[in-house]
C-alpha positions in Angstrom: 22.1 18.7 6.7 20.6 21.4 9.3 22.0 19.3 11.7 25.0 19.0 10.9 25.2 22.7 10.2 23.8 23.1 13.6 26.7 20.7 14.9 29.6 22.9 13.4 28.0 26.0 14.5 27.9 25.0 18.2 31.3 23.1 17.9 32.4 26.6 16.4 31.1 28.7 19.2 32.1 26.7 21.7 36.0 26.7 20.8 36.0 30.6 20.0 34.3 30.7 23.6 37.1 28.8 25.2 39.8 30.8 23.3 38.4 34.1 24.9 39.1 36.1 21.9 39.0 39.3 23.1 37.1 42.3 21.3 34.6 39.8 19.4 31.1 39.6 19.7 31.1 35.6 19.2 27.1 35.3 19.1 27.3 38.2 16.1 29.8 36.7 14.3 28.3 33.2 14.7 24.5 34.9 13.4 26.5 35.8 10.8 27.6 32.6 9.7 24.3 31.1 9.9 22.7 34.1 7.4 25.9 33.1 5.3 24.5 29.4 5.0 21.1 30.4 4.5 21.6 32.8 1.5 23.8 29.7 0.3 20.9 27.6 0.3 18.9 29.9 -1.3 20.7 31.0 -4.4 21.2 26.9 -4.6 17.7 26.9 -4.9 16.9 29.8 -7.2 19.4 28.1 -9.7 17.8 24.9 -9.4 14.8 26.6 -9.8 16.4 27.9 -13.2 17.2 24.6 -14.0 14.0 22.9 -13.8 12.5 25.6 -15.9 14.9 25.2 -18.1 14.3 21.4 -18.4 10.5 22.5 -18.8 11.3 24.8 -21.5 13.4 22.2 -23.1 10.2 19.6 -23.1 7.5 22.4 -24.3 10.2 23.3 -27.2 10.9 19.5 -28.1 6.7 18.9 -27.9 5.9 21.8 -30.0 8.9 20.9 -32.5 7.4 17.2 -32.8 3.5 18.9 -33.4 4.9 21.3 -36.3 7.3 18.7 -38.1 4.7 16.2 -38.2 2.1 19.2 -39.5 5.0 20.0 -42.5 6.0 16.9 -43.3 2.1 16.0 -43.6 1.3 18.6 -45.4 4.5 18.3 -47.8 3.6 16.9 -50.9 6.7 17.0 -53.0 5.0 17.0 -56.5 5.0 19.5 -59.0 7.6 21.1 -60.4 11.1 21.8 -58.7 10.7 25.4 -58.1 7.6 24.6 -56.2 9.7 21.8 -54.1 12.6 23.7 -53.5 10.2 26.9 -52.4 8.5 24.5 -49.9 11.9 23.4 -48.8 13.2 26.5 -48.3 10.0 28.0 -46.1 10.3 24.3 -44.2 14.0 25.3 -43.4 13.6 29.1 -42.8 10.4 28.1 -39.9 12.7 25.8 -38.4 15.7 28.2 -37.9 13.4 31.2 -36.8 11.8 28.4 -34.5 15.3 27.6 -33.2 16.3 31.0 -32.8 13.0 32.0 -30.8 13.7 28.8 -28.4 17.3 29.7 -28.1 16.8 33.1 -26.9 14.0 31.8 -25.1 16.7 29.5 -22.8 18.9 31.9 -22.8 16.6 34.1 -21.0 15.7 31.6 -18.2 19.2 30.8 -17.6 20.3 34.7 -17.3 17.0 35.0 -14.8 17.8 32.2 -13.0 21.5 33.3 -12.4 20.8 36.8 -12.2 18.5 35.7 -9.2 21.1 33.4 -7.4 23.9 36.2 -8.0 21.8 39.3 -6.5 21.1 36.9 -3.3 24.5 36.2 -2.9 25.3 39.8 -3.5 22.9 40.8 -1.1 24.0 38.5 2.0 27.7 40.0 0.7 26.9 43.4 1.6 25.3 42.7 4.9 28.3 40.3 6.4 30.3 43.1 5.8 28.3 45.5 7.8 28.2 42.7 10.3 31.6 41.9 10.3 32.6 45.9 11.2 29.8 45.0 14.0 31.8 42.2 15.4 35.1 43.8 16.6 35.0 46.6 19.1 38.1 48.2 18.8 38.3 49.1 22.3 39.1 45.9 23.5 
């Protein structure tokens, strides 16, 4: 892939070179270009980054679900009188939601990080190509 980003940069260069555009600074603009692809790469990476957490998260939260349903459904021993089996019920269903809740903020979380990440390096590289851009064209010429 570098190569072939390589490739279109010197193809690039070359043609603005043989147009002789006048008033800009071909090497800048061209630097330029290259940051461009680099912060590209990047934020690729800082979301697939996110991703793979997320994928982690997912596998710790489905682990740690299996371990405590097996622990309840051991431990539930549905004799005795109803009240008893529907309060056991009821604190079986209320650990689960709070449990769900918990892992659902805790994914939500990763995935805000992770996008937060890739948006600010984007951002970022935004901000400078427009400062470099200005830098490009003399107005003189």
């Amino acid at each position: 892939m570098a190569d072939q980003t390589s490739s279109f940069f010197d193809m690039f260069n070359k043609l603005a070179q043989d147009l002789k555009v006048p008033g800009v600074d071909l090497e800048r603009l061209m630097e330029g270009h290259r940051k461009n692809m680099d912060a590209m790469v990047r934020a690729a990476q800082a979301t697939s980054s996110g991703v793979g957490a997320v994928a982690s998260k997912q596998a710790e939260i489905a682990q740690a679900a299996f371990t405590e349903v097996t622990a309840l459904v051991h431990d539930f021993k549905p004799t005795g009188n109803p009240q008893e089996v529907i309060a056991k019920q009821t604190e079986f269903a209320r650990k689960a939601f709070e449990a769900a809740m918990q892992h659902t903020r805790d994914i939500a979380d990763l995935i805000q990080k992770s996008g937060a990440e890739a948006t600010k390096i984007v951002q970022d590289r935004l901000r400078e190509s427009l400062e470099e851009i200005r830098g490009t064209v003399d107005p003189k010429k």
